[in-house]
KETI-181256 format. One record per residue: x, y, z of N, C-alpha, C in turn. Coordinates in steps of 0.2 Angstrom, whole numbers, plus 5000, padded with zeros to 4 digits. Layout:
XYZXYZXYZ
...
This chain:
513350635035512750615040512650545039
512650515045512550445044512150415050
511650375046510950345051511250315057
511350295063511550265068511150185068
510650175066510150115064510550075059
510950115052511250075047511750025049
511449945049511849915053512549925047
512849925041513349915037513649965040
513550025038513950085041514150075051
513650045053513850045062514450005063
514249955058514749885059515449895057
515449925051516049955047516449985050
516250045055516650095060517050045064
516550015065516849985073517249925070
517449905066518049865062518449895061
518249965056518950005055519250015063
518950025069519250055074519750005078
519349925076519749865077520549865073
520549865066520849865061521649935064
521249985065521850045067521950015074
521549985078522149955085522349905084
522349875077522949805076523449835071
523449905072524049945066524049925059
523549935059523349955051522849995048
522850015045522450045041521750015038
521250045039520450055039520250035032
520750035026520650035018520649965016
520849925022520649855018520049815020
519749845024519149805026518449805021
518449735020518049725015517349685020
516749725023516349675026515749665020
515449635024514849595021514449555024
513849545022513349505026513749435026
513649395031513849335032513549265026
513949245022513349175018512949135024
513349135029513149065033512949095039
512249105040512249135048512249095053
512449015053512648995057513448995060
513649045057514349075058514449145059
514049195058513849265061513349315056
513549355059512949405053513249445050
513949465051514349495045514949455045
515349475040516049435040516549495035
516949475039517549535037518249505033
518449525027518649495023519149555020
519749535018520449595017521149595021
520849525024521349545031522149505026
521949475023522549435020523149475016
522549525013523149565009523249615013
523049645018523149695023523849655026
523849595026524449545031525049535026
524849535019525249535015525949585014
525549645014525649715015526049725021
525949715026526249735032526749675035
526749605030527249545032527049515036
526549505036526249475045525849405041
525649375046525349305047524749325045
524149305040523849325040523249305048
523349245048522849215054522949275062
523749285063523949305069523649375067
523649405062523349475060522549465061
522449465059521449435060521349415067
521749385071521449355079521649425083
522149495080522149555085521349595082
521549565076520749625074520149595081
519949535080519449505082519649515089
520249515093520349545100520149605102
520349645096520049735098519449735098
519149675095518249695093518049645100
518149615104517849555110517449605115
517049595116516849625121516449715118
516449715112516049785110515249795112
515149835111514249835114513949855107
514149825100513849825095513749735092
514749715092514549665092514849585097
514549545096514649515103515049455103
515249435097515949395095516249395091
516849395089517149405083517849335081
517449295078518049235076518249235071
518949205069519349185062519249135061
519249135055518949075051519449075045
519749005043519948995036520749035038
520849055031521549085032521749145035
520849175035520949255039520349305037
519949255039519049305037518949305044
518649355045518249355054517549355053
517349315055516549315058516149345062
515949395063515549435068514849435069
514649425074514049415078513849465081
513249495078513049575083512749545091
512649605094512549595100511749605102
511549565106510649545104510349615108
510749645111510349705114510349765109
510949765107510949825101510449805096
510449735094509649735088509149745091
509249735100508249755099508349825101
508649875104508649945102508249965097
508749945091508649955084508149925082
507849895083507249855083506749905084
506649915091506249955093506050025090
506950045089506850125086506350105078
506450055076506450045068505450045068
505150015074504549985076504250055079
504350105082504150175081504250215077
504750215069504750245066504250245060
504050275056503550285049504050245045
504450265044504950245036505650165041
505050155046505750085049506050095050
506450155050507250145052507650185049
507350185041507650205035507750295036
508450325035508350365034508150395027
508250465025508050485017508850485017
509250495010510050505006510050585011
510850585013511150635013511150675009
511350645002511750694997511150684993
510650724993509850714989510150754983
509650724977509750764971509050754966
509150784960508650804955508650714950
508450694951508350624947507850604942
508050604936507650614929507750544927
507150514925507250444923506750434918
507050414913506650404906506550344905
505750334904505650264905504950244903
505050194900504350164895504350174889
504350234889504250274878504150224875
503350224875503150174869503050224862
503150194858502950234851502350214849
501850304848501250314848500750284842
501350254837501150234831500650154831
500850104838500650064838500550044846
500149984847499949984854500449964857
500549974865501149954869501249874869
501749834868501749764869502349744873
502349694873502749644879503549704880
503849684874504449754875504649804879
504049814880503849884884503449884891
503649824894503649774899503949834903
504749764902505249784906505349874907
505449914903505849974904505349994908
504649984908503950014912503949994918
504349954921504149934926504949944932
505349944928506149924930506250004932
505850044927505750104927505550124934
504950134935504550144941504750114947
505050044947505350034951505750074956
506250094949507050144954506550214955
506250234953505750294953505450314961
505050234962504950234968505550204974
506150194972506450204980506950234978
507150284972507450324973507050394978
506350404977505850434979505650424988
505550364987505750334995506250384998
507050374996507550404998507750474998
507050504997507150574998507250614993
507450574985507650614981507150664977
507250684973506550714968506650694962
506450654960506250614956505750634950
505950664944505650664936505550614932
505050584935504950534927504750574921
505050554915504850564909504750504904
504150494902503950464896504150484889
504750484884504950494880504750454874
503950474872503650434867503750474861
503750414856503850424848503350464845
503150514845502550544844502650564836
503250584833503250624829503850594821
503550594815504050584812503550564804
503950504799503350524793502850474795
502750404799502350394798501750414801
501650474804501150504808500750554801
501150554797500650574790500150524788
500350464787500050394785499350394789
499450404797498950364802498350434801
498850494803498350544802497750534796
498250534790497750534784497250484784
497650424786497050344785496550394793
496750414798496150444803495550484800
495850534796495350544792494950524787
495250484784494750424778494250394781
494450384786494150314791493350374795
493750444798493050474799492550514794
492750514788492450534783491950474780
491950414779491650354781491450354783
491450354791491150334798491050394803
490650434803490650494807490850464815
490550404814490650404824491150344826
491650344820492350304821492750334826
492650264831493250284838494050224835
494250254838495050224837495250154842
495150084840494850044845495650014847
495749984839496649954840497249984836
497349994841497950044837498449984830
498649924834498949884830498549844822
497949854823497549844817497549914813
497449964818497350024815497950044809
498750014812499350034810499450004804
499149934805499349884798498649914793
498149934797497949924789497949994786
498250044789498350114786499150104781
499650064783500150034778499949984773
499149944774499449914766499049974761
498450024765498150074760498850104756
499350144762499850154759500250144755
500250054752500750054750500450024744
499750004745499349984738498750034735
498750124738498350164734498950234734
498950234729499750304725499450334727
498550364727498350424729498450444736
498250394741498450364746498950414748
499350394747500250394748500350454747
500150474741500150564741500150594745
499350584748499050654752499450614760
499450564760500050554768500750594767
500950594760501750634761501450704763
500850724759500850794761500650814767
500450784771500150774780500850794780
501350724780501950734782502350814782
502450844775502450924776502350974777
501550964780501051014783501150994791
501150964793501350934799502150964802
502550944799503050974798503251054798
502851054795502851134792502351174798
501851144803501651174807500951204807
500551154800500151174797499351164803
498851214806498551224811498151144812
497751154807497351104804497351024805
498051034802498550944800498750944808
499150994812499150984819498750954824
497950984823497550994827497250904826
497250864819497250814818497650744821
498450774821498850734824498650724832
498350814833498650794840498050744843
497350764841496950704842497050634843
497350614836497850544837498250534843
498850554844499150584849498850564856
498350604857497950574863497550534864
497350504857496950434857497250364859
498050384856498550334858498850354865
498950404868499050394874498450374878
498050374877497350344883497450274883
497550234876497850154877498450164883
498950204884499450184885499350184893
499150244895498850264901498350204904
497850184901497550114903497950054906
498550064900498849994903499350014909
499650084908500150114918499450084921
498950114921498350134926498250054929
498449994923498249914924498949904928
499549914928500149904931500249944938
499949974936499950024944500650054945
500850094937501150114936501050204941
501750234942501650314944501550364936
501750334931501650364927500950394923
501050464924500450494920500150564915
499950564913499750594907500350684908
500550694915501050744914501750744914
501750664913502450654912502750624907
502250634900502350634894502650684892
503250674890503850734885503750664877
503250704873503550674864504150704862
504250644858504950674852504550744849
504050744850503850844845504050884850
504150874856504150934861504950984861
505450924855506050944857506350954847
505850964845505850984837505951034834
505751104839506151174838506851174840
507151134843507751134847508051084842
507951054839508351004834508951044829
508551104828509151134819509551154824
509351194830509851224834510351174838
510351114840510851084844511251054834
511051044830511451044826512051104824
511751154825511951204820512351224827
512451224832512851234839513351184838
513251124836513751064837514251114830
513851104826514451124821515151204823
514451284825515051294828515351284833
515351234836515951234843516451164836
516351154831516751124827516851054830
516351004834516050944831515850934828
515250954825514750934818515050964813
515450904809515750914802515150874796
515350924791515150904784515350834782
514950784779515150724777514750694773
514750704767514450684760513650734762
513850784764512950834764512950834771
512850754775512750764781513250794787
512850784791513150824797513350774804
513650754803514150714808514650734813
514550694820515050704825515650624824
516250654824516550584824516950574830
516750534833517050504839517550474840
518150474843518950444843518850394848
518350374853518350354858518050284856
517750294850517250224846517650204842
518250194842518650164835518450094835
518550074826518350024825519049984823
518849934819519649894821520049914816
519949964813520349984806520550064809
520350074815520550144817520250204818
519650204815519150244813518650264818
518750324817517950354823517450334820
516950324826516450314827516050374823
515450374819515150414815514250424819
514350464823513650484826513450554821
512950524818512750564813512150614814
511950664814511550724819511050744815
511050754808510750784803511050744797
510450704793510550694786510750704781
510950704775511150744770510650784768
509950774767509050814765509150854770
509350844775508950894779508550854787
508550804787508250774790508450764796
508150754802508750724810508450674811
508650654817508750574817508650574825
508550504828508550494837509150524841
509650534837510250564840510050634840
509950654838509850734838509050724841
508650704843508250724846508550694855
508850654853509150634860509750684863
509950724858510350754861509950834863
509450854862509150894864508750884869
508350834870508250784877508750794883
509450794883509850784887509650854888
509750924883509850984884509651024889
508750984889508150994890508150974898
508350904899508450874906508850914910
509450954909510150964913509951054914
509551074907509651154909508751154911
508351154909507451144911507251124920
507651054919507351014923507951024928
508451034927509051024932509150974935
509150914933509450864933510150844934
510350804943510950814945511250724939
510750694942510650594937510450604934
510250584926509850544925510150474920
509350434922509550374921509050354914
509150334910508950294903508650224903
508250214905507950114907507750114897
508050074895507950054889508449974887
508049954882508349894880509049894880
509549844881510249834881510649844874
510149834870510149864864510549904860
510349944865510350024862510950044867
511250014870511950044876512350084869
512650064864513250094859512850144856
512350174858511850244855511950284861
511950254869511750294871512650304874
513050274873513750274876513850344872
513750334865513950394859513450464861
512950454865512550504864512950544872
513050504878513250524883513950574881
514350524878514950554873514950614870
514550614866514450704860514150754866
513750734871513550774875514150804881
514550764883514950794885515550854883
515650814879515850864871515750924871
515050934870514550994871514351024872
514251024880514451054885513851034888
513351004885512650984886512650954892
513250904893513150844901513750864904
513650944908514250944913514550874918
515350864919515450834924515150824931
514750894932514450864939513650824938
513550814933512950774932513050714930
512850654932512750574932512250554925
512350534920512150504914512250434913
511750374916511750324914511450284911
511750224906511150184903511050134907
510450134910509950044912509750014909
510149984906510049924901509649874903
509249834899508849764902508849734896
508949664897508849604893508049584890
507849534886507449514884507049474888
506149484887505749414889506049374882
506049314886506249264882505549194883
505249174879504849104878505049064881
504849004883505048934884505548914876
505348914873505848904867506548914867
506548994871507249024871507449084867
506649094863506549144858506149194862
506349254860505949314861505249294863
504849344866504049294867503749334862
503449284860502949304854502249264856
501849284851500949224851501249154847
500849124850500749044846500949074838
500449114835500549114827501349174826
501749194830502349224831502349314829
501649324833501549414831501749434840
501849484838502249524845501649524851
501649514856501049504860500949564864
500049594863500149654867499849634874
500449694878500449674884499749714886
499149734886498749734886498249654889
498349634883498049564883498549524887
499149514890499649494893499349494901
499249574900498949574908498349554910
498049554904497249524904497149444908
497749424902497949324904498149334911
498449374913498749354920498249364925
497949404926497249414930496949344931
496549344924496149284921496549214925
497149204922497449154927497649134935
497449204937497549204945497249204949
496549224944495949244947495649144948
495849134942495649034941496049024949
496549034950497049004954496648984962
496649074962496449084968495749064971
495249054966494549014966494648934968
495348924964495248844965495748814974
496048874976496148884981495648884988
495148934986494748954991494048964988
493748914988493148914984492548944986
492648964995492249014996492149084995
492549084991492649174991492149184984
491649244986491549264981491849284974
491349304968491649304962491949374962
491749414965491949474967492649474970
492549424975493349444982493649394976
493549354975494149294968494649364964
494049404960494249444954494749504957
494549534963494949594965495549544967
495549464970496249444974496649434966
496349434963496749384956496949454954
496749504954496849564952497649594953
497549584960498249614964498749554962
498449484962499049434964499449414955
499049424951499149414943499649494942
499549544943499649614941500549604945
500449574951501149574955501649524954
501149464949501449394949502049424941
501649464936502049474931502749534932
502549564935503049634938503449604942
503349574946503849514952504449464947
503949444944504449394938505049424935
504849484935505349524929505849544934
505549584941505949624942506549574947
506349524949506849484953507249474950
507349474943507849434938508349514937
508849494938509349544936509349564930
509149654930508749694925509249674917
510049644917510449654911510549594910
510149524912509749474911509449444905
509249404901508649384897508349334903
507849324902507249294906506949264904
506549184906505849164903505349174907
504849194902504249204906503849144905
503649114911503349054912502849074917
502249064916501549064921501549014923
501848954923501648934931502248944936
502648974934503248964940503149044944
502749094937502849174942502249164945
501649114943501049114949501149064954
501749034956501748974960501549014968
501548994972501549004979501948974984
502448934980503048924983503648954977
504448974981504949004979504949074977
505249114975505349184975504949184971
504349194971503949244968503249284971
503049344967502349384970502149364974
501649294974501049264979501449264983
502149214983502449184990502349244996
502549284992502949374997502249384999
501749404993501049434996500949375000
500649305001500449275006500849285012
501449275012502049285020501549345024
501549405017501149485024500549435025
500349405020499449395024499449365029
499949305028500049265037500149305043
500649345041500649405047500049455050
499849455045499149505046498849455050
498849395047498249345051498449325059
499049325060499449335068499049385071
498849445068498549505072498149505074
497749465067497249465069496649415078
497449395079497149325085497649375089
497949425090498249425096498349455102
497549495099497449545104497849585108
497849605113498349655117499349625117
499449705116500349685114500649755115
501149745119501549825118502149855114
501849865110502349885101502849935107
502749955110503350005112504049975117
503849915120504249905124504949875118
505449875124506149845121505949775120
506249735113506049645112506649635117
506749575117507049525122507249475114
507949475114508049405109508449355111
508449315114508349245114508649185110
508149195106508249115103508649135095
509149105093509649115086509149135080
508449095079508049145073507949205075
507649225081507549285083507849355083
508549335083509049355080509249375070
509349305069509449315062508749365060
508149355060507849375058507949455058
508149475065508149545067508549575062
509149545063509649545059509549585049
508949535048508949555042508649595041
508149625046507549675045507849735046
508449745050508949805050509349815046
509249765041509849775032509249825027
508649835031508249875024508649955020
508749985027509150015023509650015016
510149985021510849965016510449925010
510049885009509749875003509449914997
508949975003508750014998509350054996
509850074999510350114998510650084990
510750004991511149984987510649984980
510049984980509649974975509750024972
509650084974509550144972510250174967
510950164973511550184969511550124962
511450094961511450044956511050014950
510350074953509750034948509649964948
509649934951509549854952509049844956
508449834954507749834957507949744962
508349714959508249654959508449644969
508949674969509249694974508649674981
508349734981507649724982507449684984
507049644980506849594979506849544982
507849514979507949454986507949464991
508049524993507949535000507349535005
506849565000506349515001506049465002
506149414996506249365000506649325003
507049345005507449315012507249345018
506949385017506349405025505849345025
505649345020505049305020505349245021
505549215018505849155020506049135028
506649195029506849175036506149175041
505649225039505149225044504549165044
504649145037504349055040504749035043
505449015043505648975047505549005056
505649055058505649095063504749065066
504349085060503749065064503548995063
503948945061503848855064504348845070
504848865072505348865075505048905082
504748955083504849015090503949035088
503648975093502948995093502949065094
502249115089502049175094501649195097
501149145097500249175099500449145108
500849055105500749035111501449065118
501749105113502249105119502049165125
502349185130502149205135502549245136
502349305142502649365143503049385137
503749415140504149455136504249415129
504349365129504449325124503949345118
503349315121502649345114502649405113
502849465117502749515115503349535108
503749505112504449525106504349475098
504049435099504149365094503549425089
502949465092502349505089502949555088
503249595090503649645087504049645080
504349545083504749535074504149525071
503649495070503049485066502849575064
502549605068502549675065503049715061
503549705062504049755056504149705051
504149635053504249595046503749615040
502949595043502449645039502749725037
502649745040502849835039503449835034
503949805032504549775028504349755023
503949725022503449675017503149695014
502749735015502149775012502449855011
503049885013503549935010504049915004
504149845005504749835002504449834994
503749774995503449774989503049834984
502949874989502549944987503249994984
503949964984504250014982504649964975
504149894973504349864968503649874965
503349914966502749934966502249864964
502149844969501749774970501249784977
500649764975500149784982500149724987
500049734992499949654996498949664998
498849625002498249605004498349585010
497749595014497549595023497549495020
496849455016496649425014496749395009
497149315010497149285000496849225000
């Protein structure tokens, strides 16, 4: 099934069909949006090795393609250029068509996937031991992202939060929580980071201390009602910080799409004791290891993915491999995708591997790691505080508010303290999310506040102000007929159609790739092209069909803008 709107796929046909009545074969054509739209809106590329292949001239071969294509009623010129790329120019009637279709539909244009599937994507897991920080930025957001347009696209989508809930130092906090309310009957749990360091130097400086935390650890382990009913308290006292900070990101993440490492704890001896009989999990010095022939090191040796310890103990691999268990047979999961540090890829390569293995990640299900790079400082170091402690993103978001809100006051000094706070709300919250996500997710990054609050260049404001300008078009333009066919005219009014009809193929291409970034630019290359379009081709003042169509491109531009960003999950505003 294929949308008739999708300018990639319309274009592509109708080259293949060019390509087969120049006697060849359909399999070399390579198109692409054009770099330079003052030479077409796609360009078609392949033709040299197609001429290679067949002994032909490349040029002579490329000038039969472009004569099959002259006179089509999708595209309206086809030229050679160079030693044998064609340049194609759609045809201004077919954009406004498709224009129009795009401008009566709810979703623009866009259809939902064909081939719909179960999509489980695990994302953010912060560890409940301490407060969420900058680290846990990217995976939270990068996350949500592909969440939301794979979800756009029709699929069914499983987030899971796979947080650290369970292991020995949950004895420590537990016990330091109860010394702390045996002291203080109306002790609430304020920071978790303060909470963490000063329940380890009790531990490390009171032996008695340290005792009764091993035996938490035991009783905890062992399933004890008591010491549970204690952890779990904890447990939820730390996910309410966590949930504040999605609820401050305007994350979709929530309280039921939290899976802890305890959820997958009775399953731990059993995915061990299954590895062992199917005769991957061997013995080796006590422990219990899988060795991997696919990981050799330079001396020839498998890789050593180790499942269970020589005590007794598991490890992230073995909660990870029961995870997978839990996603593929529970959840039914046709994808899933892993948004975690880059880090961690040769964990998750070995963990995709033994589960293959296993029988755990049939061939017909998709297993990938989404790796992301580091915030990096101005320095070129990890971001840290002025005195070099991990910064919580909490307070990250705090600053960026605070910053935006200053911004925007010194902008527009009439707006109340109220309408300042809500604008700064949205354009700080967008300006940080935006920064990250436009930058290519297997990237390092610096995070700079005046460049993600600037209101010129690719960032948050620019895009959120572009929809506001549009809004404010409407606001002046009184009667218009969204229904008639545009009339396109003038070369921007064109280009621009042009790009508003690539949303698909964009979200298409996001989505198979996990690359939010994707998105993004494209983004802003609407917005972009739409200021030039609106200093170039008046709209209010132009007349007849002209104004009505120049309002048509103004209205899906909006509609595109405020979709596009709602699926980078960034909100826009009527007013900045």
């Amino acid at each position: 099934k294929q949308n008739p709107m999708n300018l990639h796929q319309t274009v592509a046909r109708e080259a293949e069909a060019a390509f087969q009545a120049a006697g060849i074969g359909g399999s070399a054509i390579v198109l692409q949006p054009a770099k330079n739209a003052d030479f077409g809106d796609f360009q078609i590329n392949g033709v040299m090795g197609a001429a290679k292949q067949a002994k032909q001239n490349p040029r002579e071969l490329a000038q039969k393609v472009a004569d099959a294509l002259a006179g089509n009623a999708v595209i309206e010129s086809a030229e050679v250029a160079g030693p044998g790329f064609i340049n194609l120019r759609l045809n201004a009637d077919f954009l406004a068509k498709n224009l129009q279709t795009a401008l009566s539909d709810s979703r623009f244009g866009v259809a939902e996937a064909a081939d719909k599937k179960t999509v489980v994507i695990d994302y953010s897991s912060p560890n409940l031991a301490k407060e969420m920080h900058v680290g846990h930025l990217r995976s939270s957001i990068i996350g949500d992202s592909i969440a939301r347009i794979l979800g756009f696209l029709g699929h069914k989508v499983i987030p899971q939060n796979h947080v650290g809930d369970w292991g020995t130092q949950f004895g420590m906090l537990v016990a330091y929580m109860v010394a702390q309310q045996q002291d203080n009957a109306e002790f609430e749990l304020a920071d978790l980071e303060q909470f963490y360091r000063e329940a380890k130097v009790r531990f490390d400086e009171d032996a008695a201390f340290a005792d009764t935390a091993r035996e938490y650890v035991v009783k905890l382990q062992g399933g004890d009602a008591a010491v549970l009913a204690l952890w779990k308290q904890f447990v939820e006292i730390s996910l309410s910080h966590a949930q504040n900070v999605y609820d401050n990101l305007g994350l979709l993440l929530t309280p039921d799409d939290v899976a802890g490492e305890s959820k997958y704890n009775d399953d731990l001896q059993v995915v061990v004791d299954d590895l062992t009989a199917k005769g991957l999990a061997v013995d080796d010095d006590g422990a219990k290891v899988v060795f991997l022939d696919e990981f050799k090191n330079k001396e020839g040796e498998p890789a050593a993915y180790i499942v269970q310890k020589s005590g007794g103990g598991f490890l992230y691999s073995t909660t990870d491999l029961a995870c997978i268990r839990d996603y593929v047979g529970r959840l039914q999961g046709d994808r899933l995708l892993y948004v975690v540090d880059h880090r961690q890829g040769l964990h998750f390569a070995q963990l995709f591997a033994t589960s293959r293995k296993a029988g755990y990640l049939p061939e017909s299900v998709e297993a990938e790691f989404i790796g992301f790079g580091t915030m990096m400082g101005k320095d070129g170091k990890p971001f840290k505080t002025r005195s070099g402690d991990t910064v919580k993103l909490v307070d990250l978001l705090d600053e960026a508010v605070e910053r935006a809100t200053a911004l925007v006051q010194s902008k527009n000094s009439e707006l109340s303290a109220e309408e300042a706070a809500n604008i700064g709300q949205t354009v700080g919250i967008g300006a940080v999310k935006y920064a990250d996500l436009s930058k290519n997710r297997t990237s390092d990054y610096v995070f700079d506040w005046d460049s993600m609050l600037s209101f010129e260049g690719n960032t948050a404001p620019y895009l959120q102000y572009a929809y506001t300008r549009v809004q404010s078009v409407f606001r002046k333009a009184g009667e218009w007929d969204a229904a008639a066919q545009p009339v396109l005219s003038e070369p921007l009014e064109k280009q621009l159609a042009v790009e508003l009809l690539k949303f698909e193929d964009v979200l298409q291409n996001a989505a198979d790739t996990a690359y939010p970034h994707y998105l993004a630019a494209y983004l802003y290359q609407v917005a972009t092209l739409f200021s030039r379009f609106y200093e170039a081709c008046p709209i209010l003042k132009a007349e007849g069909e002209a104004r009505n169509s120049r309002l048509q491109l103004a209205k899906l531009t909006g509609d595109t803008l405020k979709q596009g960003l709602e699926l980078l999950g960034i909100e826009t505003l009527e007013v900045m």
